[in-house]
C-alpha positions in Angstrom: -70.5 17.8 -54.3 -70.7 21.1 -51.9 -70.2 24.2 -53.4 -68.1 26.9 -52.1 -70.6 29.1 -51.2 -72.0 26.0 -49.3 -68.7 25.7 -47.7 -68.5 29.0 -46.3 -71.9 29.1 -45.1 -70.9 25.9 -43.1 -67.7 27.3 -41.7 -69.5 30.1 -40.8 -71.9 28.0 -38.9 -69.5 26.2 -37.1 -67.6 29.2 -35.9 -71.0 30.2 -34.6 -71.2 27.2 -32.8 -68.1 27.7 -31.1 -68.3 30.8 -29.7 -71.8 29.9 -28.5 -70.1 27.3 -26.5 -67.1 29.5 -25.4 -69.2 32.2 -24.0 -71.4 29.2 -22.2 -68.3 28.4 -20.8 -66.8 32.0 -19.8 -70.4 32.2 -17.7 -70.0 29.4 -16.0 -66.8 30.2 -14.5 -68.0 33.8 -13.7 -70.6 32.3 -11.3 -68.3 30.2 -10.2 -65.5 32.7 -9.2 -67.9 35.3 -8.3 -66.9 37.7 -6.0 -69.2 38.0 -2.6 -71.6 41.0 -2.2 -69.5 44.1 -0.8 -66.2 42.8 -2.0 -66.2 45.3 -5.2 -66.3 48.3 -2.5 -63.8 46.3 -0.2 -61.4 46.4 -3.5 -62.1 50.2 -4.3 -61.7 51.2 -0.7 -58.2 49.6 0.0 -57.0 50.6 -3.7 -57.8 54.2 -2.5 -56.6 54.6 0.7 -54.6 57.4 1.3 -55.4 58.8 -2.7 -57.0 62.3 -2.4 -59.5 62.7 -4.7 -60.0 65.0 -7.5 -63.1 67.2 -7.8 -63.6 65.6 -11.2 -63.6 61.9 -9.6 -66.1 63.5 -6.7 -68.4 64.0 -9.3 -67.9 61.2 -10.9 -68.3 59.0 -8.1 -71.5 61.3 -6.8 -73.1 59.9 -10.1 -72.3 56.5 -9.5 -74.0 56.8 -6.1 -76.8 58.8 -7.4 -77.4 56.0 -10.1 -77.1 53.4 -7.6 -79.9 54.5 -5.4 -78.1 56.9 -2.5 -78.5 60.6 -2.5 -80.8 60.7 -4.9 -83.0 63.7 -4.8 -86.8 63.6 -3.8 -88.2 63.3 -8.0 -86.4 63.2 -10.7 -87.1 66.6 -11.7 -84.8 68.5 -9.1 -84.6 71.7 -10.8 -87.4 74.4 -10.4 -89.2 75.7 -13.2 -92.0 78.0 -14.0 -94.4 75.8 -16.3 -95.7 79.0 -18.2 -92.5 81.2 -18.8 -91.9 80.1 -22.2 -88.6 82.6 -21.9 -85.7 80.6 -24.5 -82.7 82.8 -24.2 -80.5 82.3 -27.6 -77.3 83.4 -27.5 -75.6 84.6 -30.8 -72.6 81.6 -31.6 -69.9 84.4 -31.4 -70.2 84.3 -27.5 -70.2 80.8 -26.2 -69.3 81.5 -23.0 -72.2 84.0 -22.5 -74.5 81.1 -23.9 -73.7 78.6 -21.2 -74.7 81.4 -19.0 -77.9 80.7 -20.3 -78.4 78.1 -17.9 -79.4 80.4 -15.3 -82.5 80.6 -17.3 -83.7 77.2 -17.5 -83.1 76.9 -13.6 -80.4 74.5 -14.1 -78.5 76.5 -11.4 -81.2 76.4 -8.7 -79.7 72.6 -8.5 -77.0 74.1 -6.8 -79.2 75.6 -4.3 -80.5 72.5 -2.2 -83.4 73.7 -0.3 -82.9 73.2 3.5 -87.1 71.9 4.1 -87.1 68.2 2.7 -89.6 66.4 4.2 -88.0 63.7 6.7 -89.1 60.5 7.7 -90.7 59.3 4.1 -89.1 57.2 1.6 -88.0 58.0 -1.8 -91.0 56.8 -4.5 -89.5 53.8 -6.8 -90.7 55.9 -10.4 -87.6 58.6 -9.9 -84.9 56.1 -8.6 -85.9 53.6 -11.4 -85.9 56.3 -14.1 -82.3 56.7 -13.6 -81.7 53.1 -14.1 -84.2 52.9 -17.3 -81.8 55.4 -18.9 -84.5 58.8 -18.4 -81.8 60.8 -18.5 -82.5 64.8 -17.3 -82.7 67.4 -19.3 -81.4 70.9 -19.3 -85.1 72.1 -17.5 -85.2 69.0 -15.2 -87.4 66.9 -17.8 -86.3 63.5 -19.3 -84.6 62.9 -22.6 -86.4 60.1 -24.8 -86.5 56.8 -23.2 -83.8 53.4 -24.3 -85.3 51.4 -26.7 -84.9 48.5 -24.1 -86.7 50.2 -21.0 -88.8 47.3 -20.7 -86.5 44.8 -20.3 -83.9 47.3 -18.2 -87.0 48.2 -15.8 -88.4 44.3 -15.9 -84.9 43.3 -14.4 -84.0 45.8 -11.8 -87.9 46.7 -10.2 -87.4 44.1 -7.4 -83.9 44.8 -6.3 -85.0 48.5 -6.9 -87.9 48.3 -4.7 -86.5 46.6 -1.7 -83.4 48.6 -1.5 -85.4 52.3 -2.0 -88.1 51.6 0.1 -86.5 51.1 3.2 -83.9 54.4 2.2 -85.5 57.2 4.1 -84.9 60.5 2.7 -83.9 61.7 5.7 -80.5 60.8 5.5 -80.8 62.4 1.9 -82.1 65.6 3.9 -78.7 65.8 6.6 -76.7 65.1 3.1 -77.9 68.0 1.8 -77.7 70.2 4.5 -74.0 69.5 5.0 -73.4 69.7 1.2 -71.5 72.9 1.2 -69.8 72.6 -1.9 -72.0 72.8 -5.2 -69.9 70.4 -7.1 -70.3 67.5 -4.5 -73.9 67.8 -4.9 -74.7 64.0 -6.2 -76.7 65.5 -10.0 -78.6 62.5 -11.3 -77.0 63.9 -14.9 -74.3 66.1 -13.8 -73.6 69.1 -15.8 -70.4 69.6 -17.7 -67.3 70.9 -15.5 -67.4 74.3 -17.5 -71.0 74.6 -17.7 -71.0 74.1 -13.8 -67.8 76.9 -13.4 -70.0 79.2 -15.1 -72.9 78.8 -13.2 -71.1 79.6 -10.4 -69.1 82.4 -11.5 -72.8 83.5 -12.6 -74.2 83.5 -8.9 -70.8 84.9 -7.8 -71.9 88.2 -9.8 -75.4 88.1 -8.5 -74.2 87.5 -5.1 -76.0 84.6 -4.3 -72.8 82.9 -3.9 -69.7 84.5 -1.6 -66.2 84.5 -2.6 -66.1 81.0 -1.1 -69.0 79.5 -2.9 -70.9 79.7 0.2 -74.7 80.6 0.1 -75.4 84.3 1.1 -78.7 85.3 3.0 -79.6 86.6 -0.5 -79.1 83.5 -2.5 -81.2 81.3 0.2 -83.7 83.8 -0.5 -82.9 83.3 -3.9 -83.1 79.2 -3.9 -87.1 79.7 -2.5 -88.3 81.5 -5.5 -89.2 78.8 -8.3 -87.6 80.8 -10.9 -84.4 81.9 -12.8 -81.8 83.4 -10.5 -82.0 86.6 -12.6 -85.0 87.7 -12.0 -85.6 86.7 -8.1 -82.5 88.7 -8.4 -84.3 91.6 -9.6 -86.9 91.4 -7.3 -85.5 90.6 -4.1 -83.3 94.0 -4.7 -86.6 95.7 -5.4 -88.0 94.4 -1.9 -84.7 94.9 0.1 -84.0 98.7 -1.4 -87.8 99.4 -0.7 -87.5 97.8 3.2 -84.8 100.2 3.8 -87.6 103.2 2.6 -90.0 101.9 5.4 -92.8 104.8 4.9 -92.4 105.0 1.1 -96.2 105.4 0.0 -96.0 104.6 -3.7 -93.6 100.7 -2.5 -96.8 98.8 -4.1 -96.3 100.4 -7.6 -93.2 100.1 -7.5 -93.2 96.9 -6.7 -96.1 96.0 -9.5 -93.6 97.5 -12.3 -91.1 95.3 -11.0 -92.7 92.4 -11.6 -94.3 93.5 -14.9 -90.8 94.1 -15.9 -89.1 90.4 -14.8 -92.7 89.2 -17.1 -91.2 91.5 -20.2 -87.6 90.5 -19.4 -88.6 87.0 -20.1 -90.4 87.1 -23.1 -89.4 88.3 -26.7 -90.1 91.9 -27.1 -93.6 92.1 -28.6 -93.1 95.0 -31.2 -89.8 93.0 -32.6 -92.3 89.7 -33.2 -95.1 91.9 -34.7 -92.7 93.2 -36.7 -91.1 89.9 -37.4 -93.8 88.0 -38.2 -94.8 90.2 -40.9 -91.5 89.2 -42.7 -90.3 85.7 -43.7 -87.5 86.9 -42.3 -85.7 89.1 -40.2 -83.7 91.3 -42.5 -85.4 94.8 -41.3 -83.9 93.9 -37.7 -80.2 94.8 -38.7 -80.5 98.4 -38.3 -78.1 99.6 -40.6 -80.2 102.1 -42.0 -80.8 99.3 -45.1 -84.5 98.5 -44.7 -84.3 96.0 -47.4 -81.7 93.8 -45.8 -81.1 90.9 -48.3 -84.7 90.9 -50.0 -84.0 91.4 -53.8 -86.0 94.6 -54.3 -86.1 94.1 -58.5 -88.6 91.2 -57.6 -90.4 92.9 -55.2 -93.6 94.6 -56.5 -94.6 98.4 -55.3 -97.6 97.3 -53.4 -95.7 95.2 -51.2 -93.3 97.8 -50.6 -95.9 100.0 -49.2 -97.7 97.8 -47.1 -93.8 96.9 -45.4 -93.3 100.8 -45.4 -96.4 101.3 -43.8 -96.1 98.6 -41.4 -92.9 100.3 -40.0 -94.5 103.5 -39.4 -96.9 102.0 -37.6 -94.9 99.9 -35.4 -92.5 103.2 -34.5 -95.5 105.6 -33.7 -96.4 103.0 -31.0 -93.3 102.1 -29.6 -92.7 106.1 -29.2 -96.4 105.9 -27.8 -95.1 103.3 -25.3 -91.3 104.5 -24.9 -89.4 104.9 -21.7 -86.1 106.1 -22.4 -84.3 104.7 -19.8 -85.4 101.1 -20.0 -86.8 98.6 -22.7 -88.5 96.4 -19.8 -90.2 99.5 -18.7 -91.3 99.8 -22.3 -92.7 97.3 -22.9 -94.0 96.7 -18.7 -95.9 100.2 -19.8 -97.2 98.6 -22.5 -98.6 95.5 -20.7 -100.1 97.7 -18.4 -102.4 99.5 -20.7 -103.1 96.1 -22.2 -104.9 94.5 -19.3 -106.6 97.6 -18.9 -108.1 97.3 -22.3 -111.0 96.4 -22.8 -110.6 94.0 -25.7 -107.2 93.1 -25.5 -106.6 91.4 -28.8 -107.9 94.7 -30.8 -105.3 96.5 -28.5 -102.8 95.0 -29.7 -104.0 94.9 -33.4 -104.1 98.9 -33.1 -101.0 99.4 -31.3 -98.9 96.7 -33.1 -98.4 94.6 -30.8 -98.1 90.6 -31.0 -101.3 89.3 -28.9 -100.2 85.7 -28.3 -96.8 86.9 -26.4 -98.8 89.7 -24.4 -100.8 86.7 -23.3 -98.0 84.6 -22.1 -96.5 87.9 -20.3 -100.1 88.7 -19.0 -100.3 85.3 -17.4 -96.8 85.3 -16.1 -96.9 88.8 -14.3 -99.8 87.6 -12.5 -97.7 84.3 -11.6 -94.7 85.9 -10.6 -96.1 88.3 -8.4 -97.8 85.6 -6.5 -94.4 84.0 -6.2 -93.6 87.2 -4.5 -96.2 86.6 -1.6 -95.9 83.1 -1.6 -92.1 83.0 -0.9 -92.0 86.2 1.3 -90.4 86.0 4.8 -90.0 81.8 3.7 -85.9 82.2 3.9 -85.9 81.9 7.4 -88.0 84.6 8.1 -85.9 87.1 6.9 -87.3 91.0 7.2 -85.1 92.0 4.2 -87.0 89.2 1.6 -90.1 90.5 3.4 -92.9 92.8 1.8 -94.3 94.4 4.4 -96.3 97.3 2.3 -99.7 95.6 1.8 -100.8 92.6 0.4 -100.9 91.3 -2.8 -104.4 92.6 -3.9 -103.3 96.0 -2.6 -100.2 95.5 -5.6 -103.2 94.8 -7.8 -105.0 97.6 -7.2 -102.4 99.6 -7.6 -101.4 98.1 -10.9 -105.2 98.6 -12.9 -104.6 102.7 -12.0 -104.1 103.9 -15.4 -100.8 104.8 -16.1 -101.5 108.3 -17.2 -103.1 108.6 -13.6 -100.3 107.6 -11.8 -96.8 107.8 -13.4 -93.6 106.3 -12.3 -91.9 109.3 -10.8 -87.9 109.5 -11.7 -86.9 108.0 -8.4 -89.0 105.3 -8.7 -87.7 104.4 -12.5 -83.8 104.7 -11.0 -84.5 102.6 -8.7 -85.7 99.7 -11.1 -82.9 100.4 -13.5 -81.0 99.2 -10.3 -82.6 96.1 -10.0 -82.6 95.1 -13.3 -78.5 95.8 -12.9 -78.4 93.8 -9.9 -80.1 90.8 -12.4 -77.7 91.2 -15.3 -74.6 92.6 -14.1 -72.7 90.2 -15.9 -74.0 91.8 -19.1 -72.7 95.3 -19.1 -72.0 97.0 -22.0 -70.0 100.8 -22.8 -70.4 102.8 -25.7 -67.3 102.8 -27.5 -66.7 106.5 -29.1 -64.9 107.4 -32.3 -64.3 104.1 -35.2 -60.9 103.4 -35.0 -60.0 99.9 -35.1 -63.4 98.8 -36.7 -64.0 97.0 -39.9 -65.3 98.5 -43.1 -68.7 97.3 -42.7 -68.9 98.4 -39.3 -68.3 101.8 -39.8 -71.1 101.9 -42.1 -73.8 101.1 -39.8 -75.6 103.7 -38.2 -76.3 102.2 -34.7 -74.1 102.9 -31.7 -71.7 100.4 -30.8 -70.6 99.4 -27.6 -67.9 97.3 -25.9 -69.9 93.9 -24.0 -68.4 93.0 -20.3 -68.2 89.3 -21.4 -67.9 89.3 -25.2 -64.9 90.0 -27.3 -67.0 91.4 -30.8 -68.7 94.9 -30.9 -72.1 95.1 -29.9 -74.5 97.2 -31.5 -77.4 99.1 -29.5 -80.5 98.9 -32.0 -82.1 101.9 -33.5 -85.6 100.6 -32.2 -84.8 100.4 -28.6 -86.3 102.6 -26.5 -82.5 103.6 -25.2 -81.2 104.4 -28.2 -81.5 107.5 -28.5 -80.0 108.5 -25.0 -77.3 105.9 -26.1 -76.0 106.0 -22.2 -72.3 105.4 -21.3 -73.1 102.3 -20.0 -76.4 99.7 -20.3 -77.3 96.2 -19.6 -78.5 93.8 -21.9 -80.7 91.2 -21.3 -80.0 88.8 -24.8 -77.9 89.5 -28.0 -79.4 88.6 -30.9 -76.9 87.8 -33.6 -78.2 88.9 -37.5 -75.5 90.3 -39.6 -74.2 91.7 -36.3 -74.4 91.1 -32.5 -77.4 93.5 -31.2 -78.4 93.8 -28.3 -82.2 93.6 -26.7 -83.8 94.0 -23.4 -81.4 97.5 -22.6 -81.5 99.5 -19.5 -79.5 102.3 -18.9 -77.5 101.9 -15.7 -75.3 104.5 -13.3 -71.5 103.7 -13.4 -72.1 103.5 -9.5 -74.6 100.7 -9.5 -71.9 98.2 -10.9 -69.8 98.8 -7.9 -72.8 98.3 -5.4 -74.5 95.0 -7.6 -71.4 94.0 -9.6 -68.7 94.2 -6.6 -66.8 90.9 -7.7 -66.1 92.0 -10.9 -64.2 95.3 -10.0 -61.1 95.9 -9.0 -60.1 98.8 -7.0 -56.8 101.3 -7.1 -55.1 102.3 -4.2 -57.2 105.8 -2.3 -56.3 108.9 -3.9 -54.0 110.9 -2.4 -55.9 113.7 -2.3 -58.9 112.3 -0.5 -59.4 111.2 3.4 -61.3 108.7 5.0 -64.6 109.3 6.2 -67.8 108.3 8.4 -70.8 108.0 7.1 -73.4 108.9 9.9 -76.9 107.4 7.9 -75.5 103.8 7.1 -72.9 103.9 10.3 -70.1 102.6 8.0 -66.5 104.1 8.0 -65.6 104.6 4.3 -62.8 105.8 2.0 -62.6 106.2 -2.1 -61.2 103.9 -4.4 -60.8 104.3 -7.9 -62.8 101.0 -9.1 -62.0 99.2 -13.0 -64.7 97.1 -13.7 -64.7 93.8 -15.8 -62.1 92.5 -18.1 -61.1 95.0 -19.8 -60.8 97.4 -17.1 -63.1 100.0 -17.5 -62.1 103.1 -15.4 -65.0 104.0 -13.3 -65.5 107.3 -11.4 -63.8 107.5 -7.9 -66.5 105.4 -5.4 -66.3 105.2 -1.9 -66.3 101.5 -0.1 -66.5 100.4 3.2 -62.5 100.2 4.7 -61.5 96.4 4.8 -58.2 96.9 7.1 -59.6 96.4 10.5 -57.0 98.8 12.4 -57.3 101.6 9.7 -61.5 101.5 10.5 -61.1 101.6 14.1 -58.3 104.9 13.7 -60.3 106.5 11.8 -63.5 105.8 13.6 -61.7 106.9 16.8 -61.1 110.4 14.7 -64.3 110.6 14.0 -65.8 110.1 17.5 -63.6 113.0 19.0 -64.6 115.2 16.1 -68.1 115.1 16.9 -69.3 113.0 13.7 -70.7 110.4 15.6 -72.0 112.0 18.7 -72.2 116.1 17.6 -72.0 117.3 21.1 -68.4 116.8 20.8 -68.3 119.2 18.6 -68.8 122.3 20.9 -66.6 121.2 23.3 -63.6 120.5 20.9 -61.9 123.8 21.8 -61.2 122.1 25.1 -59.5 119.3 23.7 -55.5 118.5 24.4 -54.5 117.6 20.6 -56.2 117.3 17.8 -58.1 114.3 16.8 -56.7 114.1 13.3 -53.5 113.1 15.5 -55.0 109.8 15.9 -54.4 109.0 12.4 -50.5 109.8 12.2 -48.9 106.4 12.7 -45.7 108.0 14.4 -48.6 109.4 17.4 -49.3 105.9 18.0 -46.6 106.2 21.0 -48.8 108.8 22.7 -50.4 107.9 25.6 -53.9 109.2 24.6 -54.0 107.7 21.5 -52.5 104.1 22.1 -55.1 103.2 25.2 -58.1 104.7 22.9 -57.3 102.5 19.7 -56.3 99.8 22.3 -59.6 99.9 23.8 -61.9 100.4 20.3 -60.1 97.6 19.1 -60.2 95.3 21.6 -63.6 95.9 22.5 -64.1 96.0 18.7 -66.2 99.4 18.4 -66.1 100.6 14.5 -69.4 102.3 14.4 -72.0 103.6 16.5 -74.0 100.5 16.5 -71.1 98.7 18.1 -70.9 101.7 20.8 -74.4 101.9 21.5 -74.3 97.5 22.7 -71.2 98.1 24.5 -72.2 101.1 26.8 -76.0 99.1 27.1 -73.7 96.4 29.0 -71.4 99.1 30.9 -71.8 102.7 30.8 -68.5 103.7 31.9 -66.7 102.0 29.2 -63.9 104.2 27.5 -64.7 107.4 30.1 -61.2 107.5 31.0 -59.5 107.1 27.6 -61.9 109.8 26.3 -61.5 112.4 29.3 -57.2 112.0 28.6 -58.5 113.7 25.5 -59.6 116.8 27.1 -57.5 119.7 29.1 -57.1 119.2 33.0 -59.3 122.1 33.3 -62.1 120.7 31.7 -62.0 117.2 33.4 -65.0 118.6 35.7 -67.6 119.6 33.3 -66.8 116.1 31.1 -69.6 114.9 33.2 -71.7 116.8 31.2 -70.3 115.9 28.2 -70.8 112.3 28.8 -74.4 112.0 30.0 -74.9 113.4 26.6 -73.2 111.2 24.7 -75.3 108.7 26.5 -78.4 109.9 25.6 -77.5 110.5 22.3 -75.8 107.2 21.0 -79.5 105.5 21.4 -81.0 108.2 18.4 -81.5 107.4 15.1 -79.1 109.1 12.7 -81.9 111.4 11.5 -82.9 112.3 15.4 -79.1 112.9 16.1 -78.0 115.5 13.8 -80.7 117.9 13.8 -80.3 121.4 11.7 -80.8 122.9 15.4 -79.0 120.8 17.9 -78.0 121.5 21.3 -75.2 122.7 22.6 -73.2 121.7 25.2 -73.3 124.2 28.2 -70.0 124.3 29.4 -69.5 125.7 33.4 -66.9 128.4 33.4 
């Protein structure tokens, strides 16, 4: 007699059987009516003809392509990284869309920046193709996630079909891919990024100008993609280099240039006074800066002797960084700082004095030194552009420069501007203004003693903390390079900025008024640029900024007012002696209802179609003919005069050639005029 537990366990056996055998049989009819090789892209092809695709199934089917062996880039580790930046930007939770912007900090973004030098004519090495397959999927910094438990087997199966089909793929074809690849999002990512993440990113490099309107690659951001680290800080130093080019004779370009660097090193570090300070606690609670030094710690339980030593521990740590402050910059701080370290001469009792935390002055000793051999590495490499160029000295004379003690050789005021600029041009997503008065602010937020301030990006208030070097300046408006959420948002890394640097390195997040009515257009003889002023907002939430001038954009209206500017003498100044002689006015040539004058229709008609906006543009078209414009200028002048405008034009010949500096002299010449 079975029982019914025997019963089941039969059943259950012969269900097993079964499906064996129906599964046998399912295979067997797969082989059978197996579809030849190609026919699966035959199918896909003629299902899609005529479909446009989304950008969501381009990426999607980049992937596929990517996983299947074509497109796939050179290692698996595409992204560029500096191995000893140990830099791990957290974002507080309250702004999420500021932490995806974080990113830009593990290089994720240089993906979208294929380099245009792959070496051609080799073939892509088995390891990278066949981690994709084995499931090594990449991480955030280009490494690989943990492996599948079956990578054996996975890797056992596919090495021979992987190996015949890779090694004859040159990555040449991978190379002409990439160099039409205009379009970040078609770029084939082993592990592609989330759609938002990737938007950000971009709207990131947008703001650093890496990235045009379009999404095309500027000059800038090529020179950008060859630097090996985050796009903020080649940011940083690339303005640095190009603001310092423009100086050409600047003397003092190589410490300038040292601080810049040490500065990117502090930028991407945690500040080393807030560790010390830190790591003396089990937690944080001092860092609030509400004025309650306590924070959470139950001060019943906590005995008098431990009190002091905390109390004591403060003092020290605010003596130094007032020893160290620079009140216009927290990088320049703590740059300062790093300075006099590696001038010590025993650099762990340095920091034991001055309260500093020796194990991250290490990592930012060691990475100032790397980064500013990046500098001369990459130099001139984005197709041998002068701009990305430094052209002051070389990098031991930066070095020298840089072991000069500080108290030797100080950073003059010009010299700190201009690196409050650069660091601008790095974060000028991150903009913050001081908000004045408390209304509208909760309870607990009036109580606390730091400034507050209104973040670009980020729809909290943001506190400026009372140990940062800026705080007591608290400018109008900073940049920030982290916020660090405890009981509230604060912000670290500050720098006090100019309202006008945010229209220069922050262009694509303003918006600009119409041009006051009260104000005219104008030419600007040193950059040769015809300009007018706007009343810019900057941001979302439309910050009023002081009235800035900007280049014209309406091609027409620069020519006009160009044209005005030529006859009054601001281009060439030996028109203006011989103005008296003229027939009209040249402010006529901006009335729209003179445009029916003779005089002033064939000059605009000629400026225009010979497309001369500024002096640069004159200068190449009389180097090809001399004569060009004579007549439409002479109509300008009286009858009378027509015979001395020979004069008047051999020295406007001679003097289009000068530099703007050599041109309008305190002392220059005047026209002699034959009577």
């Amino acid at each position: 007699m079975i029982s019914k537990s025997q019963q089941r366990k039969l059943k259950k056996l012969e269900e097993e059987k079964e499906k064996s055998v129906s599964i046998s049989k399912s295979i067997e009819a797969l082989e059978k009516y197996k579809l030849p090789e190609g026919a699966h892209s035959l199918l896909q092809s003629s299902k899609n003809i005529g479909k446009v695709e989304s950008k969501k199934e381009k990426r999607r089917n980049a992937v596929l392509f990517s996983k299947a062996g074509f497109g796939v880039p050179l290692t698996d580790q595409p992204f560029k990284k500096i191995d000893s930046e140990s830099e791990s930007e957290s974002e507080p939770e309250l702004e999420k869309t500021q932490s995806r912007s974080d990113l830009w900090k593990n290089d994720q973004v240089q993906s979208k920046i294929v380099p245009a030098e792959i070496q051609k004519n080799t073939f892509i090495s088995l390891d990278s193709s066949q981690g994709l397959i084995c499931g090594r999927g990449l991480g955030v910094n280009g490494g690989t996630a943990a492996d599948s438990p079956y990578k054996n087997a996975i890797s056992n199966k596919h090495d021979m079909s992987l190996r015949e089909h890779i090694n004859i793929l040159p990555t040449s074809s991978v190379n002409d891919d990439s160099q039409s690849m205009k379009m970040v999002s078609n770029f084939p990512f082993p592990t592609p990024p989330e759609g938002a993440a990737l938007d950000e990113a971009e709207r990131c490099l947008k703001i650093l100008q890496a990235l045009d309107s379009n999404g095309r690659l500027t000059p800038l951001g090529k020179a950008m993609a060859d630097f090996p680290m985050s796009p903020r800080h080649s940011r940083m130093l690339l303005t640095v280099i190009q603001v310092m080019c423009k100086e050409k004779s600047y003397s003092r370009a190589n410490l300038v240039l040292a601080y810049a660097v040490a500065a990117a090193a502090a930028l991407s570090l945690s500040n080393p006074f807030v560790r010390q300070f830190e790591d003396s606690h089990t937690k944080s609670q001092d860092l609030d800066g509400d004025g309650n030094s306590s924070g959470t710690v139950n001060i019943e339980v906590m005995d008098k002797q431990e009190k002091l030593r905390r109390k004591k521990l403060k003092e020290t740590v605010k003596m130094f960084r007032e020893k160290f402050s620079n009140p216009s910059s927290d990088a320049l701080s703590v740059a300062y700082a790093l300075q006099c370290y590696e001038l010590s001469e025993s650099p762990v009792e340095f920091c034991n004095v001055n309260a500093l935390h020796p194990k991250t002055m290490e990592e930012m000793s060691k990475l100032r030194k790397q980064l500013l051999q990046l500098v001369f590495n990459q130099s001139g490499v984005s197709g041998g552009e002068k701009d990305f160029s430094w052209i002051f000295g070389s990098l031991k004379d930066v070095e020298n420069v840089w072991r000069v003690s500080h108290d030797k050789n100080p950073l003059l005021l010009y010299e700190e501007e201009l690196l409050g600029q650069a660091i601008c041009a790095g974060w000028a997503d991150r903009v913050a203004k001081r908000i004045r008065g408390s209304s509208g602010l909760s309870l607990g937020d009036k109580k606390v003693h730091a400034v507050r301030y209104q973040a670009c990006m980020v729809k909290e208030i943001v506190f400026l903390h009372r140990w940062s070097s800026v705080s007591n300046s608290a400018p109008e408006f900073l940049v920030y390079s982290e916020l660090i959420q405890t009981r509230r948002p604060y912000m670290h890394g500050v720098t006090s900025v100019k309202s006008e640097w945010l229209v220069e390195y922050a262009r694509s997040l303003c918006t600009f008024s119409a041009p006051p009515t009260d104000t005219k257009p104008y030419y600007e003889p040193l950059t040769d640029q015809v300009l007018h002023y706007v009343i810019p907002a900057f941001g979302p939430h439309l910050w009023e900024l002081p009235s800035h001038s900007i280049p014209i954009s309406n091609y027409a209206f620069r020519v006009a007012v160009f044209a005005y500017a030529l006859l009054e003498g601001q281009v060439l100044p030996c028109l203006r002696s011989v103005r008296k002689y003229m027939a009209a006015p040249p402010a006529s040539v901006l009335r729209p209802e003179a445009a029916g004058q003779r005089r002033v229709g064939s000059l605009l008609a000629k400026l225009n179609r010979k497309k001369i906006d500024s002096c640069a543009m004159l200068r190449e078209v009389w180097k090809e003919n001399p004569k060009e414009l004579h007549p439409e200028i002479m109509d300008w002048f009286q009858e009378g005069f027509h015979n001395n405008f020979k004069t008047v034009w051999s020295h406007m010949l001679s003097e289009v050639i000068l530099e703007p500096q050599d041109r309008f002299l305190k002392t220059s010449k005047r026209v002699k005029v034959k009577k």
